[in-house]
N, C-alpha and C positions, 0 to 999 in steps of 0.2 A: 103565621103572620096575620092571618085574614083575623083570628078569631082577636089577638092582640089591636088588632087597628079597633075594630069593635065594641071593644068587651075594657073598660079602662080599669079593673077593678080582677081582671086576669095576672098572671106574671110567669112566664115561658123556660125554658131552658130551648136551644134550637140547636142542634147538633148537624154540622156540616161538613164532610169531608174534605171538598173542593176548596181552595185558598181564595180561590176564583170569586167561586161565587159566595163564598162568605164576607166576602170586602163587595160585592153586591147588597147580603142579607143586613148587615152592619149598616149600612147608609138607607137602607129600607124604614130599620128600626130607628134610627135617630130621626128621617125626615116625617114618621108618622109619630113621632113620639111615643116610641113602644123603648127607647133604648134602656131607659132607668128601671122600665120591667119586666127584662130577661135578660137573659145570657148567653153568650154565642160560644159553643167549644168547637174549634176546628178539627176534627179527628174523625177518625170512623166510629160507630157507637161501640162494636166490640173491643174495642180498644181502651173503651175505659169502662171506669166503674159508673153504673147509672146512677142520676142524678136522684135524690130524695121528690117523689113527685105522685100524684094521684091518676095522672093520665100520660099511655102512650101512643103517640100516633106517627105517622112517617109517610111520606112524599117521595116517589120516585128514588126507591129504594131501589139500588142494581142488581138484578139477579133478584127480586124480592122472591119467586117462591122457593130460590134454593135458603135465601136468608132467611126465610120467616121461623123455620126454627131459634135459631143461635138470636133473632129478638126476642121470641117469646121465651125462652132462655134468661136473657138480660134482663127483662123487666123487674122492676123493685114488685118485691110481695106486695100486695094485694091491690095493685095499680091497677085500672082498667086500659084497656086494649080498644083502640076506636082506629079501624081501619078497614079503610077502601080497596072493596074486592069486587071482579067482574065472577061470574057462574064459575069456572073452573077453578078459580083464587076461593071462592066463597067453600065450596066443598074440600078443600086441602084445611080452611082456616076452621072447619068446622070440627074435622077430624083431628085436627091437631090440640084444639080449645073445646074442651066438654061445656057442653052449656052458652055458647057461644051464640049468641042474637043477631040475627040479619036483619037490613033494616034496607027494604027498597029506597033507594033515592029517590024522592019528587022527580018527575019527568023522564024516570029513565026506566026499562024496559029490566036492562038486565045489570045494572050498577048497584051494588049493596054497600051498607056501613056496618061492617064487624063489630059486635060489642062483645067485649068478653072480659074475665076478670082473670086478673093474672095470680092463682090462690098458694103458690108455693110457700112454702115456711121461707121466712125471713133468714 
């Protein structure tokens, strides 16, 4: 959302579980006017097929370190991987992603940004 309210020249796919709070992300995206450039699928991501896209990231993902396999699983070939890991997230995300980039956060001590590329054949 954040990078959409910002960036007018972006366009999202948002994948949400919750009915709840997807009838929350929906009226987010219309009142910042992001809604004509993305798209909201209500479902769990493993449940569907991933969307055609360059970049994946994810918020408050449940269970994220048992999940983080079965996403980096999902991701479309040769997508890059831009996620929020504390020291013990960061070292799972490393071993799991060869070649995988940490990237201290401004201001924070022990909060990293995962970069990694997702290289499996298509």
């Amino acid at each position: 959302m954040p990078c959409l309210i910002t960036r007018d020249d972006l366009t999202a796919t948002l994948i949400e579980s919750s009915r709840r709070k997807s009838v929350f992300l929906r009226e987010a995206l219309r009142i910042s006017g992001a809604l004509d450039r993305s798209q909201l699928i209500v479902d769990r991501f493993e449940q569907i097929k991933p969307p055609p896209t360059d970049f994946i990231s994810c918020r408050a993902l449940d269970r994220f370190p048992q999940m983080l396999p079965k996403l980096i699983d999902w991701a479309p070939a040769n997508s890059t991987l831009l996620l929020f890991a504390g020291a013990g997230l960061k070292s799972q995300l490393e071993s799991l992603l060869p070649g995988a980039r940490a990237e201290l956060i401004p201001g924070s001590e022990r909060r990293f940004l995962i970069v990694a590329s997702s290289t499996r054949p298509s």
